[in-house]
N, C-alpha and C positions, 0 to 999 in steps of 0.2 A: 700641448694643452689645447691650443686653436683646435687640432682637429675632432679631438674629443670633445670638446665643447659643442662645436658643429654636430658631430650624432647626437648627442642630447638635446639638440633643440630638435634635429629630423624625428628623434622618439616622440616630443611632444615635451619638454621642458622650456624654460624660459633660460635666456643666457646668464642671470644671475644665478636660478637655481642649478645648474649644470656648474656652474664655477663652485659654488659654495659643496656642492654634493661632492666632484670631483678633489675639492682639500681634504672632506673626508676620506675618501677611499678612490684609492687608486684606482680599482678597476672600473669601466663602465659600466659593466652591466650590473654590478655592483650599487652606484652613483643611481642607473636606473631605477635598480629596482626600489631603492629610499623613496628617489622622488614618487615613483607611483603609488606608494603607501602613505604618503604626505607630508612626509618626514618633512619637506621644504617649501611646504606650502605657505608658509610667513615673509618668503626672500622675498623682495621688490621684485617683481616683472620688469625685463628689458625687451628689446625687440631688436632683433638683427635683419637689417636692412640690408636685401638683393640675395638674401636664402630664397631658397621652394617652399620657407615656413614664413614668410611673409610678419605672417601675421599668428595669434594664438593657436595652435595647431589640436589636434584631437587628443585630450588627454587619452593613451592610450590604455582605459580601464584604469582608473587609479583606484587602489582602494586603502580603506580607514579601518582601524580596528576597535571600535569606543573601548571596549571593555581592557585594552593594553598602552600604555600611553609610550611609547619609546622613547620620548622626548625625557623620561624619568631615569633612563638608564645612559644616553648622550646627549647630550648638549651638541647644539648643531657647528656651535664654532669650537668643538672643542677637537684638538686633534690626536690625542692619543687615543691606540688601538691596543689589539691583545696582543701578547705577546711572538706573534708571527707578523703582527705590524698590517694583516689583511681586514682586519673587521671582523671575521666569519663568525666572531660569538652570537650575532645578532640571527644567523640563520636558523632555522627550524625546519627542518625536511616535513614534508606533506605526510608521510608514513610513520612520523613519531609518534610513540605511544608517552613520550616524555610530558611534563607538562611544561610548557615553552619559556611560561613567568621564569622558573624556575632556573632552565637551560640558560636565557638569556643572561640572570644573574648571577651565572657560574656556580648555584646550589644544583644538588640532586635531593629529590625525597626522602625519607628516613624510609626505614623497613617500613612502618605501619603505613605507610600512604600507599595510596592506589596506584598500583603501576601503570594503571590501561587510563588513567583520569586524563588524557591527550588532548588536544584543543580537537583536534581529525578525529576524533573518535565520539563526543561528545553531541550529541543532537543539539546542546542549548545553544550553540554557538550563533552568534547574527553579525553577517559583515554588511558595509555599506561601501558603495561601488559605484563610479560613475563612468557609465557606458556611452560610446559615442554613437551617433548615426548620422552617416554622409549617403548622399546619392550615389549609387553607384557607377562606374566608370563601361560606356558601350563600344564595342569596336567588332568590328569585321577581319576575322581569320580569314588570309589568303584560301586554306582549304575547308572549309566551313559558310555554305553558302546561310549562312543567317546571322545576323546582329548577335553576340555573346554580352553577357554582363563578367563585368571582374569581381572578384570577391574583394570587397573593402578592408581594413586595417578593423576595422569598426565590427566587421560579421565578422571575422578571423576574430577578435577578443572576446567576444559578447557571450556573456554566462558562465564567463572565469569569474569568484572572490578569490582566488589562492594564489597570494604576493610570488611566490618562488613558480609559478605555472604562468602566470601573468609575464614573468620574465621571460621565460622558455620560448610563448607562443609569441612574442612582438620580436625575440631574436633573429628566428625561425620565416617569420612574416618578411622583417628588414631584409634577410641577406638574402631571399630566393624573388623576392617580389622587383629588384633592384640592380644596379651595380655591375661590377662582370665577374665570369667567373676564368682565374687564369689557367694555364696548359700545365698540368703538373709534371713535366718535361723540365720546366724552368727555359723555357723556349724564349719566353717576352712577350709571347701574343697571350691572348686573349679572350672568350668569348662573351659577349654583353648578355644579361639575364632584364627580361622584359616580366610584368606584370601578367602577361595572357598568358606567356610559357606554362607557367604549376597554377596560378591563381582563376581561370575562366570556369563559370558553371557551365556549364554545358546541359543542354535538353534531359540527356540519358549517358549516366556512369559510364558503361560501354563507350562510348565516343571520347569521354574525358582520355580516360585511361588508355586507348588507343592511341588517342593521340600524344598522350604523354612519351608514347615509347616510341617515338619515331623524334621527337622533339630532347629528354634524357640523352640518348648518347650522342655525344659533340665530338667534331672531328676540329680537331687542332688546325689551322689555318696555314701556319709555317711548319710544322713539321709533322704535321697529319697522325698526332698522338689521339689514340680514343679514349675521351675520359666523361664520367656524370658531371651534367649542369649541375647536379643538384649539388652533389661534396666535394666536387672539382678531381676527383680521384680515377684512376685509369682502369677500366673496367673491361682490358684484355687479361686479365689474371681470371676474372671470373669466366670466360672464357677457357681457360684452357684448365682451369685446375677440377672442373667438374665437368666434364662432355656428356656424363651420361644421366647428371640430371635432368628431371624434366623441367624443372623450377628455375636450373640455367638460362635458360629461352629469356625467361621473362626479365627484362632489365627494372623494371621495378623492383625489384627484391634488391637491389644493388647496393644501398643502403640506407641510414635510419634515419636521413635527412627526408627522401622519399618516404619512406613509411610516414613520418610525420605529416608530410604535405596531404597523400594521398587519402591517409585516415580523417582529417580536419575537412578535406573539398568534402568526400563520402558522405562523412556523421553531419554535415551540414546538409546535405539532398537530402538527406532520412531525415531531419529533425524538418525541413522545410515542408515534405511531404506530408509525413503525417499530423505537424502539421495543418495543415491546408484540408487535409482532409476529412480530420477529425474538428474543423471549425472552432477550432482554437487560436486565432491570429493574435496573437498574444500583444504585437508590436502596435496594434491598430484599438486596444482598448486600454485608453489613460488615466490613472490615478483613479484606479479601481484596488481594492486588498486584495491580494489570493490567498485561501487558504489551503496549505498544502501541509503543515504541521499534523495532521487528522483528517480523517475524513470525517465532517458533521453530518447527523442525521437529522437535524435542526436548523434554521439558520432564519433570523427575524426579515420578516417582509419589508423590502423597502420599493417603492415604487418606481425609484430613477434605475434600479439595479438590474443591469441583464443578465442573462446566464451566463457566467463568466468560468469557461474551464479551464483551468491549468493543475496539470499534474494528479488528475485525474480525479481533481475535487472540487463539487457543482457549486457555485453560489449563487442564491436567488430564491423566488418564492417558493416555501414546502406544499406539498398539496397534499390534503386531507388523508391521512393514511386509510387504508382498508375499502370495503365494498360495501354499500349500504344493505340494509335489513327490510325494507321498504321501496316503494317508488316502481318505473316501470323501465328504467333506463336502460341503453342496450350497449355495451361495450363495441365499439369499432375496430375490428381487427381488420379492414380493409386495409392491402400496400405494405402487408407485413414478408409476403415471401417475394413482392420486387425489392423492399426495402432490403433482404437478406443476400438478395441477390448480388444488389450493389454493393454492399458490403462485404460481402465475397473478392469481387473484380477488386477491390482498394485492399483488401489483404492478400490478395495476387501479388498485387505492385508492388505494396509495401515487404510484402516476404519476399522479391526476387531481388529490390534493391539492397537490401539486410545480407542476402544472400553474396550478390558481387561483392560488395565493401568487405565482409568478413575473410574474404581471401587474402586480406591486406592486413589482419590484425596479427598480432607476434603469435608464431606459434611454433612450439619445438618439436612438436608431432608432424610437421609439414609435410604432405604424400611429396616423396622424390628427398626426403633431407630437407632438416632448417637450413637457411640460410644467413646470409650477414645480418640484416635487417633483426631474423629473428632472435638472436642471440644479444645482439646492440638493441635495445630497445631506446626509441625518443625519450626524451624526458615529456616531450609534449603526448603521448600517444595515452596517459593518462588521464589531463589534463582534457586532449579530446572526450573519452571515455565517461567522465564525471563530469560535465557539463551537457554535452550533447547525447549520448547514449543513454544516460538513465533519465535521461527527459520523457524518451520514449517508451524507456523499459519502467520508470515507475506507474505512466500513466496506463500500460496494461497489465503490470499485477495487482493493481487497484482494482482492476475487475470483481466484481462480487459474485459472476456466476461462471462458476467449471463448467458448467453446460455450454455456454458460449464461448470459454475457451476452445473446449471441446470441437463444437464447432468451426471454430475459427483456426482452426490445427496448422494450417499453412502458414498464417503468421508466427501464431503460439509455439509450434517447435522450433523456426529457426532461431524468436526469442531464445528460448531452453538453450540451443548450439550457440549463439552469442557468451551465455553465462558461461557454460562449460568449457569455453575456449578461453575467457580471459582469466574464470579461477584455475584454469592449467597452468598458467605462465606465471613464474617468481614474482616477475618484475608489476605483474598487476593485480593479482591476487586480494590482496590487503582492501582492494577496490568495493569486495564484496562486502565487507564489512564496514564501509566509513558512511555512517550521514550524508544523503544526498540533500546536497544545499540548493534550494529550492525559491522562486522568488515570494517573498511575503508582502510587500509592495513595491509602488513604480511613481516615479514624481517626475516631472517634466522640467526640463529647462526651457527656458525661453532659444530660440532660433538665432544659432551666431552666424554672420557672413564671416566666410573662410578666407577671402583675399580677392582682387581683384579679377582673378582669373579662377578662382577656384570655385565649387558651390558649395551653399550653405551645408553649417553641419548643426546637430540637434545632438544637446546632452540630455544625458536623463540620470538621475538617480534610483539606484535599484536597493533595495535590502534581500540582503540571503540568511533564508531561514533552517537551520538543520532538520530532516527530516528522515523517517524509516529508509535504513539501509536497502539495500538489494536482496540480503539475506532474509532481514527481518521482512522485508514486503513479500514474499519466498515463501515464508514460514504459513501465513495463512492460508496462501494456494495449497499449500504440502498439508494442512489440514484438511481442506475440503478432499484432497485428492485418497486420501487416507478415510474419510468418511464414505468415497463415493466406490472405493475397495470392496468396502466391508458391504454397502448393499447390494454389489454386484454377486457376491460369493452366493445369494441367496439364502433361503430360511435354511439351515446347518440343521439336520437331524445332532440330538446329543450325542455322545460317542457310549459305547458300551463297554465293559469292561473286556478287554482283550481275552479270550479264550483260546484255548489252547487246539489246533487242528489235528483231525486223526491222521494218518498215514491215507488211508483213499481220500480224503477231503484235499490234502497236498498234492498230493496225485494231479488231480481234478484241474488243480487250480495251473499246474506249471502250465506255459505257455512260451516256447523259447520263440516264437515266430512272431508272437504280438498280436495273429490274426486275433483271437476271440478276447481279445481285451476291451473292456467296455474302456469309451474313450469318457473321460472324468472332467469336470469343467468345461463344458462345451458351452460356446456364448452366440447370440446372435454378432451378427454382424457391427451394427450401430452399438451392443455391447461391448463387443471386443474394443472398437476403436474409443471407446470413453477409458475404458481398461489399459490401456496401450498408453492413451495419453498420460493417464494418471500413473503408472509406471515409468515412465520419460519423465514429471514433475521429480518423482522421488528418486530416481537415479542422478537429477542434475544439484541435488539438495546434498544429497552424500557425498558427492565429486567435489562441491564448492565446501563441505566441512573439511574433507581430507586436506583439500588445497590449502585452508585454511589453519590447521592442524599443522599442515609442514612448512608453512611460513612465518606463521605467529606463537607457535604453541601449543600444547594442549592446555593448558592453563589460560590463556586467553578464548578457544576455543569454546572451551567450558565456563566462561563468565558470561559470552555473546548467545550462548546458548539456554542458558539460566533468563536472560532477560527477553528471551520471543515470548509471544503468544502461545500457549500451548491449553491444551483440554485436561483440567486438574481435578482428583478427587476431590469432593467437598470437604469427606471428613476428614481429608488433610489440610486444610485452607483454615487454619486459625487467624481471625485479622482483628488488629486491635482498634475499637472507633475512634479512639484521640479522644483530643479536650475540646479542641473547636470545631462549631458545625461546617465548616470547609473542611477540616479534616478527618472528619467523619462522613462525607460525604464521599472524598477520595478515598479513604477505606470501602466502604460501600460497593464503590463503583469496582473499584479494582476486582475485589473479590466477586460482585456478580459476574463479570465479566470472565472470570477462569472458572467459574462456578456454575455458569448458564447451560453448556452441554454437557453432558455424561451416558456413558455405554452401564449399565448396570443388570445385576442378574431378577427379573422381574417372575420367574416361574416359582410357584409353588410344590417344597420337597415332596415326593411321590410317597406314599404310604404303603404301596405295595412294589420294592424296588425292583421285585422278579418280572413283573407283566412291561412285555414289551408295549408300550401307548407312550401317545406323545405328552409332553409336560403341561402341566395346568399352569396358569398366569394369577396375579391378583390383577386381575384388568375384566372390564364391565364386559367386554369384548369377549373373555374367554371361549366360548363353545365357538363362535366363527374365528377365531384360533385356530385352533386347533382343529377344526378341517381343513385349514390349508399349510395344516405342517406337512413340510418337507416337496412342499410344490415347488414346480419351478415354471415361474411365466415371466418370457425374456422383458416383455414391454413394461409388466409389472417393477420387475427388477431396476431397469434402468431407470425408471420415474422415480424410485424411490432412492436411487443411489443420486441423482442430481439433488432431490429434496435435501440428502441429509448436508450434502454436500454447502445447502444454501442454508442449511438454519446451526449447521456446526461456528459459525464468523458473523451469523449474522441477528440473531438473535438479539431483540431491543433492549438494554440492561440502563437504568438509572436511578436517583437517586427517588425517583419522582415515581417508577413502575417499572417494572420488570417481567421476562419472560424466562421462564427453567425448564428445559428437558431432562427428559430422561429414556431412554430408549434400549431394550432390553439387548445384550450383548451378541446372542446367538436367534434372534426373532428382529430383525429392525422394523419392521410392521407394527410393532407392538410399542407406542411409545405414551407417556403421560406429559401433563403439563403444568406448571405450577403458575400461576399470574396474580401478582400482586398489585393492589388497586391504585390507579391513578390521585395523585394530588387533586385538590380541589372535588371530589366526587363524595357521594355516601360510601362509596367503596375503601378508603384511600387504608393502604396498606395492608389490610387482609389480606388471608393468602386463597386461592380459589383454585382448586382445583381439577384436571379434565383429562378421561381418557379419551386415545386418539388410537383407531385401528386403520389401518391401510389396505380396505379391501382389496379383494380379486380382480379389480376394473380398476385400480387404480392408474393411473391420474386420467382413465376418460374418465371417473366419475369422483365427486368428492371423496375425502376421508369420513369415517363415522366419529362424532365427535360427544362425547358426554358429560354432565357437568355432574361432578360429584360431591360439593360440598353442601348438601343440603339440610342438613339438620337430621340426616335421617329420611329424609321425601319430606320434611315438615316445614321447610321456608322457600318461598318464591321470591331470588333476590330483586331480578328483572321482569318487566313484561318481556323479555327473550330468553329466561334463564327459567325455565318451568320445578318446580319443586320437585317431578320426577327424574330429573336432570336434560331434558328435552334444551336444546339449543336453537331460536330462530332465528338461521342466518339464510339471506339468500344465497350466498357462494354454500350453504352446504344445501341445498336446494328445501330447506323447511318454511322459506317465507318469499312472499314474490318481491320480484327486484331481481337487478343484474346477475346471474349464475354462474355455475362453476364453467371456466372454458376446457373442455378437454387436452392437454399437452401445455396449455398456459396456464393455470391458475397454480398457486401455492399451498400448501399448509402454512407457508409463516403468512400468506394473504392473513388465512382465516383470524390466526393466533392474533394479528395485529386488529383487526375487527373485531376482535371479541372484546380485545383492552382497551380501542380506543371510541368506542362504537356502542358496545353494548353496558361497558363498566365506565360509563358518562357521566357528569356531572349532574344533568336531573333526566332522572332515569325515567321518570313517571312521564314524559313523553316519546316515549319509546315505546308505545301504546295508542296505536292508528286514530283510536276513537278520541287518545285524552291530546294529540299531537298541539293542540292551539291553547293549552294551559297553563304555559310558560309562568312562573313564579305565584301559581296561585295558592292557595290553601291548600288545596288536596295536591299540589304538586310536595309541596313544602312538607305535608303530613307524608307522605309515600316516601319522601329521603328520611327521614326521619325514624321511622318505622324498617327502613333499610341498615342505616345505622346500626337500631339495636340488636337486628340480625349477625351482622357484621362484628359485632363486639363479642355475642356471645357465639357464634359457629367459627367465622372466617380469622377469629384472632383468638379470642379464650379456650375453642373447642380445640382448635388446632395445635395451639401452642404447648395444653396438657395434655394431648393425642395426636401426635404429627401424623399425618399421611404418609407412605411408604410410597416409594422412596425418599421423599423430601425431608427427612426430621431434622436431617443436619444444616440446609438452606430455610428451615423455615425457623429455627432457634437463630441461625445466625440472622439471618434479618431482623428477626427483632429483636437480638443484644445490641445489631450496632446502631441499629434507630430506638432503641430506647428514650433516649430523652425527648426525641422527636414525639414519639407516641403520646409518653405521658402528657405532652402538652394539650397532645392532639383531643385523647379520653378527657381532659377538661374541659377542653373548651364544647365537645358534643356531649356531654353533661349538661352545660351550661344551654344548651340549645335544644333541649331535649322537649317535647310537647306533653310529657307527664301520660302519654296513650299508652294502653297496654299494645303490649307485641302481636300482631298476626302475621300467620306465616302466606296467608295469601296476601300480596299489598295491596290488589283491589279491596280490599276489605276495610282498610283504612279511610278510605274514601268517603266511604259512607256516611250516614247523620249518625249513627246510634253507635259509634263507635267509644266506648269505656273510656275515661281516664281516671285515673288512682294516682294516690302520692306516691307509690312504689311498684315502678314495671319491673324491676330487676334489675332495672341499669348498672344504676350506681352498686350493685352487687355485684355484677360481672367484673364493673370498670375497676372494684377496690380488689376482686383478685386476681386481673388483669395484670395491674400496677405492682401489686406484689410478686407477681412474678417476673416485671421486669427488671423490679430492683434485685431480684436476686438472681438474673442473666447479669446486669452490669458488676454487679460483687463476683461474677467468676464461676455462681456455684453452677451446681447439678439440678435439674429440675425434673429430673426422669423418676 
């Protein structure tokens, strides 16, 4: 008992709690692993005088479960166990899809409960975790002329919540960091294992791992047996049973003790580089939140707050969306292609060390044969993998532009061969699919002295938040990559009806040599490689479902797949708004959000189906349409295959305003817009509608952009919204102020300037001359006057005549905002200035402007109201 006692204080337990753990359960690591989940954190504290632990030692990661209390299922002095007398009912493997309450209390679910409801599978999950941090230990390698640091006990744990991986990795840590390792001859001798041997960073991987394999194989002292430091096992069998492999040579592969070491030093250089690189120091900003749960497109100003990145989501001040309409300001693109540059060289670095490391991950495809290592997988190699690797790997599928994936292809595919390596292997598979648990905040402990000889150590409290898998962060890129497909293929002539070829027409055509064959798909260069990538995106998507498919299921497969992100008909999206305004809100949201982009057929049936000509559109655009069917211009093309790429994921959807696409299947030039009016404005929830053509100069030159909802040419909503649909934005170059940049500006730029810029709260200064009239009477009479437009075009007109293709996004919006509305047509009732309606709003302005007890309002708004009551009853309103 003394000497088990003694490892649980070296783990970091106190001699009482080691004593009391140890009546429960025999094993150690057992006894361990309780205490580090807290199971003993009530025992008294002792202290064992003339230990190396002195004194309170580093809880190594201990973590708490709030939401599971074990103390409900054991009592800490109680000592009966299950019926093998070991404890084990208490474990929960990290890959159960069980749910653990249940497993713990020897129930299983009935048939109706959810097989997949896993505690590992579940995003809501939050542990709390208290991580240590010591100085690290410096020493000077005989053959290494520089100073090396040791990797601490403390960065060997840090970013584990997972009790049963928590174990794995301080095992792992203890027996290689320590102790000796003996001759497995059974000789007597011995060889001693130091700290620097597997634990030293080193400058550059290369070096580590060099020197690994000179230090790995030990020669036996007395009887000159060869066997690994690392398993203590004799590594002349690997020798001789394989000669002709080439993965022989390499004594790391020897076995899955090593693997484990060499994956943990690895995925620690990568996680440290970038890191460093990407000015995330995570360790040096305290008792800051991170949000990593979502990524916000919002987040309230606070003054003390830096930009705080982790896991690839910003917190800190928003700056004003869009490009102004006015003014003389000149956008600074100065330092943009050094910037590119360097960030080039740092995805060099960072893709060659991704590179080395990945040599080391389990793999049964291995060039030359798997070996030991690959077959035996660590338990810790996991454990590395979901703390450290998708640290890296989430914060760059977070990326919101394919284009700079694109770009950055050196790092980006050996990401991709990262994924497709680990959803290869049985043993890790499952990995693609669990919540990556993420930190959601960081609390500080106060500074403990470690012992008289020892240096101080710093605790900290961590909370881990579950957040989108690897998969599901996956599923987004694999949209854009699939958007940016479809505008590479170019504008599609339609197809014709297949006819039938004469005998000389066949003739004509054989061609056994290939010479006179027109070559079909031909892409520019910077084409191809956008092409290429986005095909590498969606072959590592199918590989990681298969993987997935033959580990878990197709039944599981098929649930993980049902809850991604994906681009959904409208008219298939029925959402119910609830009883309460939060969940009505949540319906809302969800449905703009699957409802935002859509590929739809926007051409007008031909009436003469024999004449071969291109198709007519219902778009304003039509006739410059249709001169450039069936062009092909490569610069065009690819500008517009990134566009889609960024407005497929990224389109603003909320409770508050909204943005809708629609972009015609076989034309992607050809797209419309739907924008519903911000809160707080004359605008708010109308629907407003704009065609968007993608000229021949695209993106050196704007989109053409028109605003269609005018009454007919009869209302002026804005001074930037002309009654013939005219647009004054400066990014589309109709008003001075900052311009369109050729190869950097947006369409979703514009989209977002139109809603947040032009569709304002007092619009009547949106008008150069009236700009210093802030809340005055003609500002107040001009929203007002907009108002009644809005009531009867942008919501009445619409509502009994939806615009094409929106009719099924613009019903739904307003069934599931119904009660919101009516409140809304009251209250702008109630605030209505009694002025008859002009459709120019300058006209409002004026002295001699009419008022009457009856402009129509309250006529619009009473069959307004009646039609929303009979969207909320369910009916038809067509």
């Amino acid at each position: 008992m003394d000497k088990e006692v003694q490892q649980l204080v070296e783990m970091g337990a106190t001699v009482a709690q080691a004593r009391a753990a140890l009546r429960q359960y025999r094993d150690v690591m057992q006894a361990a692993e309780r205490i580090f989940e807290g199971k003993f954190d009530d025992v008294l504290e002792e202290r064992v005088e003339g230990t190396s632990m002195d004194v309170e030692p580093a809880k190594a990661t201990r973590m708490t479960t709030p939401e599971y209390d074990e103390d409900d299922d054991h009592d800490m002095g109680d000592e009966d166990e299950d019926e093998d007398g070991d404890g084990e009912e208490e474990f929960v493997a990290y890959d159960s899809d069980e749910d653990p309450v249940a497993v713990k209390s020897g129930s299983r679910p009935n048939v109706e409960s959810d097989p997949y409801a896993g505690i590992f599978f579940s995003k809501d999950r939050r542990e709390e975790v208290i991580e240590v941090e010591e100085e690290p230990e410096i020493v000077t390698l005989p053959d290494f002329n520089a100073s090396i640091k040791l990797m601490t006990q403390g960065q060997w744990m840090k970013g584990c919540p997972e009790g049963g991986e928590q174990s794995f990795l301080f095992a792992l840590y203890s027996q290689l960091s320590g102790g000796s390792c003996p001759c497995p001859q059974g000789c007597g001798a011995s060889v001693p294992r130091k700290k620097s041997d597997l634990f030293a960073i080193f400058p550059q991987f290369s070096d580590y791992v060099q020197r690994l394999r000179k230090i790995v194989p030990q020669t036996c002292p007395r009887c000159h047996a060869e066997f690994c430091l690392a398993c203590g096992e004799s590594v002349l069998s690997d020798k001789t049973s394989r000669p002709s492999s080439v993965q022989s040579l390499d004594v790391l592969f020897h076995c899955s003790n090593l693997q484990g070491v060499v994956l943990g030093v690895g995925l620690y250089m990568i996680e440290q580089m970038f890191t460093e690189q990407n000015g995330a120091a995570v360790e040096n900003k305290e008792n800051k939140v991170r949000v990593t749960k979502k990524r916000k497109t919002e987040t309230a100003a606070d003054p003390d707050d830096e930009d705080d990145v982790y896991y690839g989501a910003v917190k800190g001040k928003k700056q004003k969306g869009g490009i102004g309409y006015a003014g003389n300001q000149k956008e600074d693109n100065s330092g943009q292609v050094e910037a590119q540059a360097q960030q080039l060289l740092k995805d060099e670095k960072i893709g060659t060390l991704l590179t080395q490391v990945r040599t080391y991950l389990p793999s049964l495809h291995r060039p030359g044969g798997a070996r030991t290592s690959d077959y035996l997988v660590h338990p810790t190699a996991l454990a590395h993998l979901r703390r450290r690797f998708n640290y890296v790997c989430s914060s760059l599928l977070r990326n919101d532009s394919l284009a700079d994936m694109s770009d950055r292809s050196v790092l980006y595919f050996e990401l991709l061969e990262w994924l497709e390596t680990i959803s290869n292997h049985e043993a890790l598979a499952s990995m693609m699919a669990m919540p990556i648990m993420a930190i959601a905040s960081v609390k500080n402990f106060s500074t403990k002295k470690a012992g008289k000889f020892n240096s101080p150590i710093r605790e900290r409290t961590i909370v881990y938040e579950g957040s989108s898998s690897p998969r599901e962060l996956l599923e987004g890129i694999t949209i854009q990559a699939q958007a940016a497909i479809k505008g590479l293929e170019g504008m599609r002539k339609v197809d014709d009806a297949p006819q039938e070829l004469t005998e000389e027409q066949k003739r004509l055509t054989v061609d056994p040599k290939g010479k006179t064959k027109e070559q079909e798909g031909f892409m520019s260069e910077e084409n191809q490689k956008l092409h290429s990538f986005c095909k590498r995106i969606l072959a590592t998507v199918a590989n990681i479902d298969k993987a997935l498919k033959e580990v878990k299921g197709e039944a599981f497969l098929t649930r993980l797949q049902s809850s991604l992100p994906k681009i959904a008909s409208s008219a298939d999206l029925y959402v119910q708004p609830g009883e309460t305004e939060e969940s009505a809100k949540k319906a809302y949201l969800e449905w703009a959000t699957s409802a935002r982009f859509e590929y739809c057929d926007l051409s007008v049936p031909s009436k003469n189906a024999g004449e071969d000509e291109s198709p007519s559109y219902k778009f304003y655009y039509n006739t410059e349409a249709r001169m450039l069917a069936n062009s092909d211009i490569p610069k065009r093309s690819l500008a517009i295959a990134k566009e889609l790429a960024i407005l497929t994921m990224n389109l603003p959807v909320a409770w508050d305003s909204s943005i809708f696409l629609r972009v015609d299947e076989t034309r992607v030039d050809i797209i419309k817009a739907l924008i519903t009016g911000p809160e707080g404005t004359p605008y708010y929830n109308g629907c407003y509608l704009f065609d968007i053509f993608l000229g021949p100069s695209y993106n050196q030159a704007p989109p053409s952009v028109k605003y269609m909802t005018t009454n007919g040419g009869k209302f002026r909503f804005n001074p930037n919204l002309y009654a013939d649909g005219k647009v004054c934005l400066s990014l589309l170059g109709t008003w001075s102020g900052p311009g369109w940049v050729p190869g950097k500006s947006t369409l979703l730029q514009v989209l977002i300037s139109i809603q947040s810029m032009i569709l304002c709260d007092e619009p009547y200064l949106n008008e150069p001359g009236w700009a210093s009239g802030g809340g005055s009477p003609q500002s107040k009479a001009y929203s007002a006057n907009i108002r009644r437009m809005v009531v009867k075009t942008a919501m009445l007109g619409n509502l009994k005549n939806p615009p094409e293709p929106f009719a099924d996004i613009v019903r739904t919006h307003f069934r599931l905002k119904a009660k919101s509305i009516l409140a809304q047509l009251d209250q702008w009732l109630s605030e209505d200035d009694n002025k008859v309606t002009m459709g120019d709003g300058a006209s409002v302005t004026g002295s001699r402007t009419e008022t009457t007890s009856d402009n129509g309002l309250k006529k619009d708004i009473d069959e307004m109201k009646a039609l929303l009551r009979r969207l909320e009853q369910g009916e038809n309103i067509d």
